[in-house]
FIKOLZA-1660 file (N, C-alpha, C; in steps of 0.1 Angstrom, whole numbers, plus 5000, padded with zeros to 4 digits):
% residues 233
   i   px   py   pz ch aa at
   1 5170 4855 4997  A  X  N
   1 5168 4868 5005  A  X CA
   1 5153 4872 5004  A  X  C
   2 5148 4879 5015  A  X  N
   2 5137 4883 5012  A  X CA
   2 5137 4901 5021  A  X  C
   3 5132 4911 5011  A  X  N
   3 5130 4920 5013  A  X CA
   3 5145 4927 5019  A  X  C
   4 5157 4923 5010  A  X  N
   4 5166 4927 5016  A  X CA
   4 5173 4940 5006  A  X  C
   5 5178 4950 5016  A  X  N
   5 5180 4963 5009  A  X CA
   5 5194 4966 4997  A  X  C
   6 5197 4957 4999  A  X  N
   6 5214 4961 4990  A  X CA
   6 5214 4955 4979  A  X  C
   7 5219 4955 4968  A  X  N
   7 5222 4950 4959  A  X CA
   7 5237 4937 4958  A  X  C
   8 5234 4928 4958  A  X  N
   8 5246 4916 4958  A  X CA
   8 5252 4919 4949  A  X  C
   9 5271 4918 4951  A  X  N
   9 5278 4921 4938  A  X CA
   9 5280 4908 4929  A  X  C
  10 5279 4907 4916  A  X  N
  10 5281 4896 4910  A  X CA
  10 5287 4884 4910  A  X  C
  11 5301 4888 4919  A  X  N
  11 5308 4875 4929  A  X CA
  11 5300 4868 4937  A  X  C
  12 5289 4874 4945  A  X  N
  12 5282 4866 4953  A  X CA
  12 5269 4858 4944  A  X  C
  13 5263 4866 4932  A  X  N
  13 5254 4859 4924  A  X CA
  13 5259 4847 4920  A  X  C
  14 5270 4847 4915  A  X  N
  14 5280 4837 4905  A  X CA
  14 5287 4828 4917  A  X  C
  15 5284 4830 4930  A  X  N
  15 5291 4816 4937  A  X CA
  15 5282 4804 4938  A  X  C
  16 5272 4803 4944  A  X  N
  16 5264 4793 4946  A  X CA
  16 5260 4787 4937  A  X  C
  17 5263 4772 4936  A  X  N
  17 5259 4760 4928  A  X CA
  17 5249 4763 4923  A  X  C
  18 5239 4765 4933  A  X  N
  18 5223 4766 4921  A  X CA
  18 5218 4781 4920  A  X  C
  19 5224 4788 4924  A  X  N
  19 5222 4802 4924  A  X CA
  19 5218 4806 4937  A  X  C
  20 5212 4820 4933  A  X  N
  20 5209 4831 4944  A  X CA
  20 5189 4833 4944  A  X  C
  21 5184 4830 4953  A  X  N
  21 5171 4830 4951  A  X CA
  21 5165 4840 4961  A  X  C
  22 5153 4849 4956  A  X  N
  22 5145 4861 4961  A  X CA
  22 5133 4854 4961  A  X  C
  23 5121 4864 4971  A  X  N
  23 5111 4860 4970  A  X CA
  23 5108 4873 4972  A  X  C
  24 5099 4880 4961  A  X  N
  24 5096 4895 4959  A  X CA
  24 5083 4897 4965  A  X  C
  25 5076 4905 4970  A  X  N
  25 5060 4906 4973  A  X CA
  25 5054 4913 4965  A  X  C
  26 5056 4907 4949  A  X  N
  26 5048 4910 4938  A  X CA
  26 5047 4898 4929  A  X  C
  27 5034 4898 4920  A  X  N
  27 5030 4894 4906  A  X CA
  27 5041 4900 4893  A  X  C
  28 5058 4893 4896  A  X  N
  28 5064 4899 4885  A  X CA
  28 5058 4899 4870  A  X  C
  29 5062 4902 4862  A  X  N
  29 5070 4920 4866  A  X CA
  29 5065 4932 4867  A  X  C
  30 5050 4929 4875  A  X  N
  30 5048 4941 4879  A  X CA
  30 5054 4945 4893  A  X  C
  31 5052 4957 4898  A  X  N
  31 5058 4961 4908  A  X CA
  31 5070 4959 4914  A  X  C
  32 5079 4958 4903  A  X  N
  32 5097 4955 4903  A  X CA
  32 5097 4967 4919  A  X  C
  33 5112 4968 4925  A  X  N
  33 5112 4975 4934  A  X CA
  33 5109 4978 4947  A  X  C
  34 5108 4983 4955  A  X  N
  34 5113 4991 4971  A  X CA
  34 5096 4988 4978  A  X  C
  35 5088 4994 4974  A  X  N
  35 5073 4990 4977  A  X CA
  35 5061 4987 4970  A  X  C
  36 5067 4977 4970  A  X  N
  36 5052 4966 4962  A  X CA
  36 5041 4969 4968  A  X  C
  37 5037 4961 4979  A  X  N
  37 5026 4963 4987  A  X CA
  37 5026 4978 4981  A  X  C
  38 5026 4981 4996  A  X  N
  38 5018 4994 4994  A  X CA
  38 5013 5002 4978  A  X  C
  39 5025 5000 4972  A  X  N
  39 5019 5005 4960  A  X CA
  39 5010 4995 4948  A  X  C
  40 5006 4985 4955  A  X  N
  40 4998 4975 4947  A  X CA
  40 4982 4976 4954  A  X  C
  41 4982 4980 4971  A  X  N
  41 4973 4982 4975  A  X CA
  41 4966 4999 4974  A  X  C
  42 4979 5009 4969  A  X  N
  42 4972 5021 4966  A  X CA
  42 4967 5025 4953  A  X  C
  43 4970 5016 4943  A  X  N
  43 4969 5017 4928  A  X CA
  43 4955 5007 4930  A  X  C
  44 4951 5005 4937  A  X  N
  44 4938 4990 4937  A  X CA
  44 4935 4978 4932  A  X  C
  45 4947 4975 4932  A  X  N
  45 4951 4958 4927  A  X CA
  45 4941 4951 4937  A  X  C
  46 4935 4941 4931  A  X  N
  46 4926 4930 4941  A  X CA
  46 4931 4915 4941  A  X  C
  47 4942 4917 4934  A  X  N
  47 4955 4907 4938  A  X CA
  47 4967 4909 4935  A  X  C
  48 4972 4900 4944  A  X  N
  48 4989 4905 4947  A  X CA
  48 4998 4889 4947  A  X  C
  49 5007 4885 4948  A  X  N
  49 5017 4877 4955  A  X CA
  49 5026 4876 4956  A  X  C
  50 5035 4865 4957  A  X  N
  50 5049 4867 4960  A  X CA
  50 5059 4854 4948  A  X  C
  51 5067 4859 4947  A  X  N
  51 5069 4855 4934  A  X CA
  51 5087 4851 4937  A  X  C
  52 5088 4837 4932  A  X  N
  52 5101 4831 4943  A  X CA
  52 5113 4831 4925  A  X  C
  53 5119 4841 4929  A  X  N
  53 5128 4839 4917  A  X CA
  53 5145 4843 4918  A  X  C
  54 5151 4837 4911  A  X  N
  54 5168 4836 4907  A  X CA
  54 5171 4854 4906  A  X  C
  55 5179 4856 4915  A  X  N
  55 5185 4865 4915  A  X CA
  55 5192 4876 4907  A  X  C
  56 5196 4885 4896  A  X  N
  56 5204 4888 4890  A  X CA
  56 5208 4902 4896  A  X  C
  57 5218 4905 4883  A  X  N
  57 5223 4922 4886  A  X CA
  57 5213 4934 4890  A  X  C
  58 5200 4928 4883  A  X  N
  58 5189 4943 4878  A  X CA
  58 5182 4943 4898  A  X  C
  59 5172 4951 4893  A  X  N
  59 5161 4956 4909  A  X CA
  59 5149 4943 4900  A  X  C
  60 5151 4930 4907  A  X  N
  60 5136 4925 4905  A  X CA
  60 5134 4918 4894  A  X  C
  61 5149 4916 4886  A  X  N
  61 5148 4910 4875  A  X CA
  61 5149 4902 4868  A  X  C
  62 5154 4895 4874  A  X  N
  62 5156 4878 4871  A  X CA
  62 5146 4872 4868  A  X  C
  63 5153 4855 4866  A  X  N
  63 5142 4848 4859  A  X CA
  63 5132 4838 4873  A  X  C
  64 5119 4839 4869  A  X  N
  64 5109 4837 4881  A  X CA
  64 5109 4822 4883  A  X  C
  65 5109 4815 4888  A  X  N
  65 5104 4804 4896  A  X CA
  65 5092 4800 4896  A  X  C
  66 5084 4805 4903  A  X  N
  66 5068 4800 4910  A  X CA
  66 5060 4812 4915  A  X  C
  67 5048 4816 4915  A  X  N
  67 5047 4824 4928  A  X CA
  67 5031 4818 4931  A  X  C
  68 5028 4824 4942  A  X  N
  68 5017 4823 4951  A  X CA
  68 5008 4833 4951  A  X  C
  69 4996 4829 4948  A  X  N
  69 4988 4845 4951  A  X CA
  69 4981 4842 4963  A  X  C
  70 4975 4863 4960  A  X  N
  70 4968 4864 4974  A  X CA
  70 4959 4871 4966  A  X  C
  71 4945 4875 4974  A  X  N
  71 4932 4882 4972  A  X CA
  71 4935 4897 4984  A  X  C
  72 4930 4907 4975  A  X  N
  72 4935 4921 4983  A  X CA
  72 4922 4926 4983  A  X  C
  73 4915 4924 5001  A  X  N
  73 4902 4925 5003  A  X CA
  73 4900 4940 5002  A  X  C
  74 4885 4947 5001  A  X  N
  74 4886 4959 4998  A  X CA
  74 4884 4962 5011  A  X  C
  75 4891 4956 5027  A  X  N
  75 4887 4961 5036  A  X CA
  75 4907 4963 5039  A  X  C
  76 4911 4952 5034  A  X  N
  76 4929 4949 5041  A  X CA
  76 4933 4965 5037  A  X  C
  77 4941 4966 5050  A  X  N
  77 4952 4973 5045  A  X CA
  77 4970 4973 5041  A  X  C
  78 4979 4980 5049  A  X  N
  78 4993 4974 5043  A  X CA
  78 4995 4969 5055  A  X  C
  79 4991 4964 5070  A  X  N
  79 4995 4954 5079  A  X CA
  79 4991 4939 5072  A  X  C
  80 4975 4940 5071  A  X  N
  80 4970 4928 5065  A  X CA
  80 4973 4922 5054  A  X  C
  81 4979 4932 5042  A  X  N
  81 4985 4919 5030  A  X CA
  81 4993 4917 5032  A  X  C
  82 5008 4927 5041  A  X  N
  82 5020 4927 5046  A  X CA
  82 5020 4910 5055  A  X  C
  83 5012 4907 5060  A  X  N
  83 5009 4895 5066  A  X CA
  83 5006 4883 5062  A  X  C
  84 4996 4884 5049  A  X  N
  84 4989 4872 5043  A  X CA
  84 5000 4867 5029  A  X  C
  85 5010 4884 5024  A  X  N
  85 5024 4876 5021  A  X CA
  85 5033 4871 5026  A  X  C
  86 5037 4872 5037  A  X  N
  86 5045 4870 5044  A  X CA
  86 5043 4850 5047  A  X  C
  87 5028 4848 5048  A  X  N
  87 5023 4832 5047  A  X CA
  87 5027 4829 5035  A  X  C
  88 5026 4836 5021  A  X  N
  88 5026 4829 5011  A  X CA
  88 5040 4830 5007  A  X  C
  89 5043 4836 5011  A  X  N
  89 5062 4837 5009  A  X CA
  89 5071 4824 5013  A  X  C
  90 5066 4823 5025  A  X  N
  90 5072 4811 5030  A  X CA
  90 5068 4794 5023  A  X  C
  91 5055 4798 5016  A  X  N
  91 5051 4785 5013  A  X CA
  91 5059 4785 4996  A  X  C
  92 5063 4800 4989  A  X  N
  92 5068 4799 4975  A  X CA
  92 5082 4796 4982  A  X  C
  93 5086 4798 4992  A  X  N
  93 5103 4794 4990  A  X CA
  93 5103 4780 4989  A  X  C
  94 5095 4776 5002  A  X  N
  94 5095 4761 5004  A  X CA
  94 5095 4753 4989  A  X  C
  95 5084 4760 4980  A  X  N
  95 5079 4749 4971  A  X CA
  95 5093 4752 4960  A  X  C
  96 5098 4760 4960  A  X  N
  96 5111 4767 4953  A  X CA
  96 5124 4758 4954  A  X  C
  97 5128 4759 4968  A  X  N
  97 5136 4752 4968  A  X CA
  97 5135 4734 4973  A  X  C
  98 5121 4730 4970  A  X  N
  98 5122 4721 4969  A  X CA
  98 5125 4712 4948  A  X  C
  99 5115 4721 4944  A  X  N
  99 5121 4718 4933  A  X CA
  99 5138 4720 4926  A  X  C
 100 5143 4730 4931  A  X  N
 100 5153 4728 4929  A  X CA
 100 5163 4718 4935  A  X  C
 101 5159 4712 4948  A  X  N
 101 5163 4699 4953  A  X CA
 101 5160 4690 4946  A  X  C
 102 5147 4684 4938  A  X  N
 102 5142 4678 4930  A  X CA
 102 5152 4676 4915  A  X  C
 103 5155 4685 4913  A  X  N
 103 5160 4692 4900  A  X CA
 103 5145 4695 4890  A  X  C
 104 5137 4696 4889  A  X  N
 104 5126 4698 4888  A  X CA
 104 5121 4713 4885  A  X  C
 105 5128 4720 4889  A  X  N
 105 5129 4738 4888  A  X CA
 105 5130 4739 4875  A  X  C
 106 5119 4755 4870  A  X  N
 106 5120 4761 4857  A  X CA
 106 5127 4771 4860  A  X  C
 107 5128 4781 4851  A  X  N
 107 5129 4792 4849  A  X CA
 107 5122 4799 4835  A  X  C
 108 5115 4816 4843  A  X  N
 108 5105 4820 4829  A  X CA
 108 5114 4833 4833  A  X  C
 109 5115 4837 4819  A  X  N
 109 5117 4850 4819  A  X CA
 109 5111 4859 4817  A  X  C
 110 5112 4874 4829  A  X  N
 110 5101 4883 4830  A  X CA
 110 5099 4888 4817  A  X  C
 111 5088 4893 4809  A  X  N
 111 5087 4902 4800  A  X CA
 111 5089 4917 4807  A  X  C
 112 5096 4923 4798  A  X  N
 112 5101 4938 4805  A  X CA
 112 5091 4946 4801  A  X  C
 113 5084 4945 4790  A  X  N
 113 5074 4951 4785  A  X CA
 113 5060 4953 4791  A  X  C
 114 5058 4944 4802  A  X  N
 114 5047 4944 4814  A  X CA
 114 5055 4948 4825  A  X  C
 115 5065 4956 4826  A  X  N
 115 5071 4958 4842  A  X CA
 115 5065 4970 4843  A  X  C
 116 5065 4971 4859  A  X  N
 116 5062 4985 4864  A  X CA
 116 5073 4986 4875  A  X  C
 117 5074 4998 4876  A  X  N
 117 5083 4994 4893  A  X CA
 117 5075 5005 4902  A  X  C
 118 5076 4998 4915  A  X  N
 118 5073 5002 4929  A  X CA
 118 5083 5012 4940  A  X  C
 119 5083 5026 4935  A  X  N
 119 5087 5033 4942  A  X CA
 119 5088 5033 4956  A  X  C
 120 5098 5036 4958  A  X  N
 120 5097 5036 4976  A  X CA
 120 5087 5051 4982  A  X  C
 121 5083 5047 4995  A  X  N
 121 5070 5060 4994  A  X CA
 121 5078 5072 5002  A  X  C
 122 5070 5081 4994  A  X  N
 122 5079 5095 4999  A  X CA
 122 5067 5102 5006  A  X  C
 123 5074 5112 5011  A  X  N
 123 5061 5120 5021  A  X CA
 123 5054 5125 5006  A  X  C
 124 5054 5129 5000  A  X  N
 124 5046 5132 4988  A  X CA
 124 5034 5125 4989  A  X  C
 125 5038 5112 4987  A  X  N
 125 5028 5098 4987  A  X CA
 125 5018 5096 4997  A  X  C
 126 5020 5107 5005  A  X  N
 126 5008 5101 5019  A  X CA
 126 5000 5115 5015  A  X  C
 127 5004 5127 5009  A  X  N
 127 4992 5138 5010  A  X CA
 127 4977 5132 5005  A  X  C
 128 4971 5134 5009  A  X  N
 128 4955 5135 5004  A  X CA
 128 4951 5147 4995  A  X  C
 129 4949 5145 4987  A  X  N
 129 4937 5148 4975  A  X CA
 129 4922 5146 4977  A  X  C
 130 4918 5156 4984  A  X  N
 130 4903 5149 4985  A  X CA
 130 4895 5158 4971  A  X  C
 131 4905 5164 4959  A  X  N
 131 4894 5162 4944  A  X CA
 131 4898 5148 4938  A  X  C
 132 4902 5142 4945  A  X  N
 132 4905 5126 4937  A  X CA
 132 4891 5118 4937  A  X  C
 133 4889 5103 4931  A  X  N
 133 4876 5100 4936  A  X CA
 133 4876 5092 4952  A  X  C
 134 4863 5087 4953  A  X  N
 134 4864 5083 4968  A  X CA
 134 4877 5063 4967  A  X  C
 135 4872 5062 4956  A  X  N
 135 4878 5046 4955  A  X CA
 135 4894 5051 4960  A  X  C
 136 4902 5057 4954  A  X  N
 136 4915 5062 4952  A  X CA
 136 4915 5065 4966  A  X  C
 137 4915 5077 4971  A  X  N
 137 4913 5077 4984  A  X CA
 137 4917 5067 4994  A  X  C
 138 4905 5060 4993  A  X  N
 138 4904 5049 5006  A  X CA
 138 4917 5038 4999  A  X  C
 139 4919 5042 4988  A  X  N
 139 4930 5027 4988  A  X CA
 139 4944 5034 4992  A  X  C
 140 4944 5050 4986  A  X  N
 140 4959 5053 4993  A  X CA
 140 4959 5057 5007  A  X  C
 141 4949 5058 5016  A  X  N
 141 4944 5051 5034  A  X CA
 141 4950 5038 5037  A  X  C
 142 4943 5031 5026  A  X  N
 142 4949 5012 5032  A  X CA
 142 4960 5010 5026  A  X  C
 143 4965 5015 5017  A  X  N
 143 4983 5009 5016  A  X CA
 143 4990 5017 5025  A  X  C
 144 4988 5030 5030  A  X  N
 144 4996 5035 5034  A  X CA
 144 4994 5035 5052  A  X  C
 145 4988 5026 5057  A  X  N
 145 4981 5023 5075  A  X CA
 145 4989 5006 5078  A  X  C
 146 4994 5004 5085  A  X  N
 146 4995 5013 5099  A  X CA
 146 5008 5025 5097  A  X  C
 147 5017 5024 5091  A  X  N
 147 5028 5032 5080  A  X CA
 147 5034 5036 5070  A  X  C
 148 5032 5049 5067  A  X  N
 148 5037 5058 5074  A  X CA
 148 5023 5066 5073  A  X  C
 149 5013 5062 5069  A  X  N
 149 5000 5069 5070  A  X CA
 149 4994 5082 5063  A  X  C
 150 4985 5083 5050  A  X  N
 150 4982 5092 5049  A  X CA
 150 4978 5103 5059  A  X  C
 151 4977 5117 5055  A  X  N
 151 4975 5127 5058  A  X CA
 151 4965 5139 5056  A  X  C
 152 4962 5147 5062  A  X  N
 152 4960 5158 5054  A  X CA
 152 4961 5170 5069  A  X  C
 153 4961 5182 5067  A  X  N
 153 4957 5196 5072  A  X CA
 153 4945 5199 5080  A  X  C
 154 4942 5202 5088  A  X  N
 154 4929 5209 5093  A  X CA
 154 4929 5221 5089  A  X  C
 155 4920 5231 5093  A  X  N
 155 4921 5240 5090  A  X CA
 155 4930 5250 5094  A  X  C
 156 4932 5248 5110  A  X  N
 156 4943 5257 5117  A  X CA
 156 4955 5249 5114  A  X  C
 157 4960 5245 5103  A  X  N
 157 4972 5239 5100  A  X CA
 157 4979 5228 5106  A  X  C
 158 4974 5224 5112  A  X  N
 158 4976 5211 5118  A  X CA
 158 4974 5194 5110  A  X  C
 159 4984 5187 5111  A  X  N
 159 4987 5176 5105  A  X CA
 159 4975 5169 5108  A  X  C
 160 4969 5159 5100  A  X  N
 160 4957 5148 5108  A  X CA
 160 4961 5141 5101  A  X  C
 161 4971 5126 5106  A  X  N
 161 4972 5115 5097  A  X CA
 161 4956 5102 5101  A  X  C
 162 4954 5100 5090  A  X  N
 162 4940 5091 5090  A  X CA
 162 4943 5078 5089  A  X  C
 163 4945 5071 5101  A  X  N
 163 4945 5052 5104  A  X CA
 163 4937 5042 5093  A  X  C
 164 4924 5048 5091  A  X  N
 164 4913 5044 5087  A  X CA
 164 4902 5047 5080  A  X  C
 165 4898 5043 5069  A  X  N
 165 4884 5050 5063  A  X CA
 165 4878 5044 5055  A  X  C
 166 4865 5046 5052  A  X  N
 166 4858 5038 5045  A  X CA
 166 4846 5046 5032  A  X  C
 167 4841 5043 5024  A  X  N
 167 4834 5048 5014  A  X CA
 167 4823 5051 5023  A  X  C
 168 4818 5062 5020  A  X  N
 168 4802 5064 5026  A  X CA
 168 4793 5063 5011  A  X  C
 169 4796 5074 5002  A  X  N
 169 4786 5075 4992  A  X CA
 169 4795 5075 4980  A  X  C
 170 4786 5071 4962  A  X  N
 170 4795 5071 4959  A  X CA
 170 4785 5083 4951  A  X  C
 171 4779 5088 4954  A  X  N
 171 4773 5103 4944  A  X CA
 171 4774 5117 4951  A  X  C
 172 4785 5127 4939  A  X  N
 172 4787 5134 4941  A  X CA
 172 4782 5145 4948  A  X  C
 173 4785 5152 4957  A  X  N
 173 4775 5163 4966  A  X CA
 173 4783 5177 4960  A  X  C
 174 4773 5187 4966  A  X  N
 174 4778 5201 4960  A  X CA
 174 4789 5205 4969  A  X  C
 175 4790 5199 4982  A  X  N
 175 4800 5208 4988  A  X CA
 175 4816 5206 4980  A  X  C
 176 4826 5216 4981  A  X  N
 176 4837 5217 4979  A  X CA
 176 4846 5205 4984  A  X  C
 177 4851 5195 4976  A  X  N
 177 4863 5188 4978  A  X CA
 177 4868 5188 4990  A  X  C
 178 4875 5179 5003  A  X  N
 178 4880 5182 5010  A  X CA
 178 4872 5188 5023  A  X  C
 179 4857 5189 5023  A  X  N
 179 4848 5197 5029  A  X CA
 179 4841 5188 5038  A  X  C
 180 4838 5191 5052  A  X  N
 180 4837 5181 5060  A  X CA
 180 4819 5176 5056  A  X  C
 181 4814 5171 5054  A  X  N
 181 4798 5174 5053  A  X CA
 181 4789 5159 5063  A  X  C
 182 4798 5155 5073  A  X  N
 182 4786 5151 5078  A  X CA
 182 4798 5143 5090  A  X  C
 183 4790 5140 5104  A  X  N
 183 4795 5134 5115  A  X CA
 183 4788 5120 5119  A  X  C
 184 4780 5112 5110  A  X  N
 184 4778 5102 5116  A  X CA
 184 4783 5089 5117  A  X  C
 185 4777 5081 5129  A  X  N
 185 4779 5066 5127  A  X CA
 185 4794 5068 5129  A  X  C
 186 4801 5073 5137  A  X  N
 186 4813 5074 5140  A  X CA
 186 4825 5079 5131  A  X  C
 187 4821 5080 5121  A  X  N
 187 4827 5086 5108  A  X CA
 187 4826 5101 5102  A  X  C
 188 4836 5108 5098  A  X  N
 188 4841 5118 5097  A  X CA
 188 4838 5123 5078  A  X  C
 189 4826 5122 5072  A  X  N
 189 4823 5125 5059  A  X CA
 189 4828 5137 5050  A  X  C
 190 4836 5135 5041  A  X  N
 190 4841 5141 5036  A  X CA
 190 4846 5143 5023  A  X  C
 191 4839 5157 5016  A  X  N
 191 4836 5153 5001  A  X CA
 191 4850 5150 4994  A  X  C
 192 4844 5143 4978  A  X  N
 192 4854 5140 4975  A  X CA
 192 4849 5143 4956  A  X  C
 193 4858 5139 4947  A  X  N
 193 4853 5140 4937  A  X CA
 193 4838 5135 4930  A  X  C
 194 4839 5122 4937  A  X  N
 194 4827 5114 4929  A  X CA
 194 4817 5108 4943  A  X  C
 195 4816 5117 4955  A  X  N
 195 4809 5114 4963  A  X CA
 195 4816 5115 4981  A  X  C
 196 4814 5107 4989  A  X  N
 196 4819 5113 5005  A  X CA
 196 4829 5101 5011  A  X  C
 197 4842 5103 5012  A  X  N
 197 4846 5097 5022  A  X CA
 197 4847 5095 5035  A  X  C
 198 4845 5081 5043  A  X  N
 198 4842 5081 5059  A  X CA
 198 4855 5081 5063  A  X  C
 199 4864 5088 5071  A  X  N
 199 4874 5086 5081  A  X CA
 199 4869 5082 5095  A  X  C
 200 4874 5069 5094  A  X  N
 200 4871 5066 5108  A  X CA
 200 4884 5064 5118  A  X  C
 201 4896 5067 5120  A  X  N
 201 4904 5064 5128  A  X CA
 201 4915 5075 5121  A  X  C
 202 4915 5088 5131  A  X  N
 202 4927 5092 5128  A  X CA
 202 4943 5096 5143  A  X  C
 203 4956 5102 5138  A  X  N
 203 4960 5106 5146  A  X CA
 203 4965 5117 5146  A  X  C
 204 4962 5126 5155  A  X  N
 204 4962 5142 5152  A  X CA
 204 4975 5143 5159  A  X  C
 205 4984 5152 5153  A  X  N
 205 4993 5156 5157  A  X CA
 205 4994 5164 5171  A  X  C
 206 5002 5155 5175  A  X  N
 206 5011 5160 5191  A  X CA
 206 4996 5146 5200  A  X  C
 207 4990 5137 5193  A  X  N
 207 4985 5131 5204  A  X CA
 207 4982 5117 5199  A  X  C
 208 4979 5105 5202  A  X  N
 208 4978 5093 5202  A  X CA
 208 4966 5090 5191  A  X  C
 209 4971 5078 5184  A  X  N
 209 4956 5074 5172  A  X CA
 209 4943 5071 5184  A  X  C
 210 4937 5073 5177  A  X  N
 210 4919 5072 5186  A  X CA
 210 4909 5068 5173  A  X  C
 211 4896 5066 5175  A  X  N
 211 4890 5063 5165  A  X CA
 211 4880 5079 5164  A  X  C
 212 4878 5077 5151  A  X  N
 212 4876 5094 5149  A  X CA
 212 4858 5095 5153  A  X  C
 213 4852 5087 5163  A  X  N
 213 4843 5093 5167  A  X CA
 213 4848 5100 5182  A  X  C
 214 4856 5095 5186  A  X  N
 214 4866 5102 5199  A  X CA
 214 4870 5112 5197  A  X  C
 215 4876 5119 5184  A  X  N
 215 4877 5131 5182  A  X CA
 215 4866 5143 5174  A  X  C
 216 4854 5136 5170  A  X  N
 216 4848 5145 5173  A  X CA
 216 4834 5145 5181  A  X  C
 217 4836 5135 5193  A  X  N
 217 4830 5137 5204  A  X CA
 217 4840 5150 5213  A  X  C
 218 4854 5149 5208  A  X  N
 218 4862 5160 5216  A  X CA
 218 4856 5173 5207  A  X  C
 219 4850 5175 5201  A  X  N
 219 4847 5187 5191  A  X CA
 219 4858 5193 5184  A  X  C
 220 4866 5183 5181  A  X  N
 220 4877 5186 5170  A  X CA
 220 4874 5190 5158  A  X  C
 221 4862 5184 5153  A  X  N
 221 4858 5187 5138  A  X CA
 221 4846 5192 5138  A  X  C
 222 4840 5197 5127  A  X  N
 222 4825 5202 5126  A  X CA
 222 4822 5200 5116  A  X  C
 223 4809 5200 5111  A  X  N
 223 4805 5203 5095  A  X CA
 223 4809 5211 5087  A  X  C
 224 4816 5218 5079  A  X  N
 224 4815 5228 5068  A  X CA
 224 4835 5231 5069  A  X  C
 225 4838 5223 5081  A  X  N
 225 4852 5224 5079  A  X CA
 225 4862 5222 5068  A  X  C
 226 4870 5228 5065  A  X  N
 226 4875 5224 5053  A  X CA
 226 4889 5220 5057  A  X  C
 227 4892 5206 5051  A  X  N
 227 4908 5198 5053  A  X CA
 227 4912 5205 5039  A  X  C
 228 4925 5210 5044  A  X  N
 228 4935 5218 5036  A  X CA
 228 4949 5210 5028  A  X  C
 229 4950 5206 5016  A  X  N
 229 4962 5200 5006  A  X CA
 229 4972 5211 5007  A  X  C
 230 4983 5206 5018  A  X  N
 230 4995 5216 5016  A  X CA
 230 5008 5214 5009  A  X  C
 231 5009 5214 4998  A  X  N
 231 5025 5211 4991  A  X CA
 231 5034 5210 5001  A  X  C
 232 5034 5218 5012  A  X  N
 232 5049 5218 5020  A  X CA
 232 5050 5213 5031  A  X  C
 233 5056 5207 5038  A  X  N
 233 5054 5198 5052  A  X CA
 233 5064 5201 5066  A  X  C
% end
């Protein structure tokens, strides 16, 4: 199985001759659970892969097989590693179930004491913090693009989910967190704890993604504007 939502009841673990085999899109046993990716690319892992292993009762638990890595560019987001696993996936089953055709197959058992698990994302997980630093930021931008997409508030209360963004600086400015302080080069500057984040591609509520020098060539934004963290949605 891969990326499949239900839990198998025991009768079906315990039928098959050589067992029941997964292929997770994690470095077990980290990121046991519902969303690896994303939460491997929001936490800032700079590698990731997919990990072909025997099935049991638990979420992600069983004993591992083989896996395949990948390199998590500081530009990918969660379409692009969602992709470059999805290659390496197929090549850990292949090499998986050939050794078990071989009889050639190991088995390692995870250590529980390096697990983490990978929560599934809740609208919580897309608010922006812009008193976070700028690294943090741009990585919960790329795990969470092309969906379900970070967020934040304008000022008149309006949603602005952000497609895209990029570091501008990494030293801190005086303006207030969350504070727009600058429109160039197509990007949307905006302070953060330890310096300015670029938004370049957002989609504003009730209208279509655009790249965010389009919206504030529309005069959507200005300098000294303040994006608003709202607990309630």
């Amino acid at each position: 199985v891969v990326a499949y939502g239900k839990i198998l009841p025991q009768s079906v673990l315990d039928y098959p001759k050589y067992g029941c085999v997964n292929a997770h899109a994690s470095l077990l046993p980290k990121y046991r659970g519902a969303a690896p990716i994303q939460r491997a690319i929001m936490n800032g892992e700079r590698e990731t892969g997919v990990t072909a292993m025997y099935m049991d009762a638990g979420i992600d638990t069983g004993d591992m097989i083989l896996t395949e890595k990948i390199v998590i560019e500081e530009i990918d987001n969660f379409e692009i590693v969602h992709d470059k696993l999805a290659e390496a996936g197929c090549t850990a089953l292949k090499r998986a179930i050939q050794a078990i055709k071989d009889g050639t197959v190991t088995r390692e058992k995870q250590n529980d004491n390096d697990a983490t698990y990978a929560a599934k994302i809740e609208k919580s997980d897309c608010v922006i913090d812009f008193s976070r630093t700028v690294r943090e930021i741009n990585d919960q931008i790329r795990g969470l693009s092309p969906i379900p997409l970070a967020f934040t508030h304008t000022a008149n209360g309006k949603i602005l989910k952000i497609t895209s963004a990029r570091p501008l600086s990494f030293t801190p400015v005086s303006a207030e967190c969350g504070t727009v302080v600058s429109l160039d080069d197509g990007a949307i500057g905006v302070s953060c704890a330890d310096g300015v984040i670029g938004i370049t591609g957002v989609l504003p509520e009730g209208k279509g993604k655009m790249q965010a020098a389009d919206f504030i060539r529309g005069r959507k934004i200005s300098v000294g504007d303040k994006f608003l963290k709202k607990e309630t949605f």
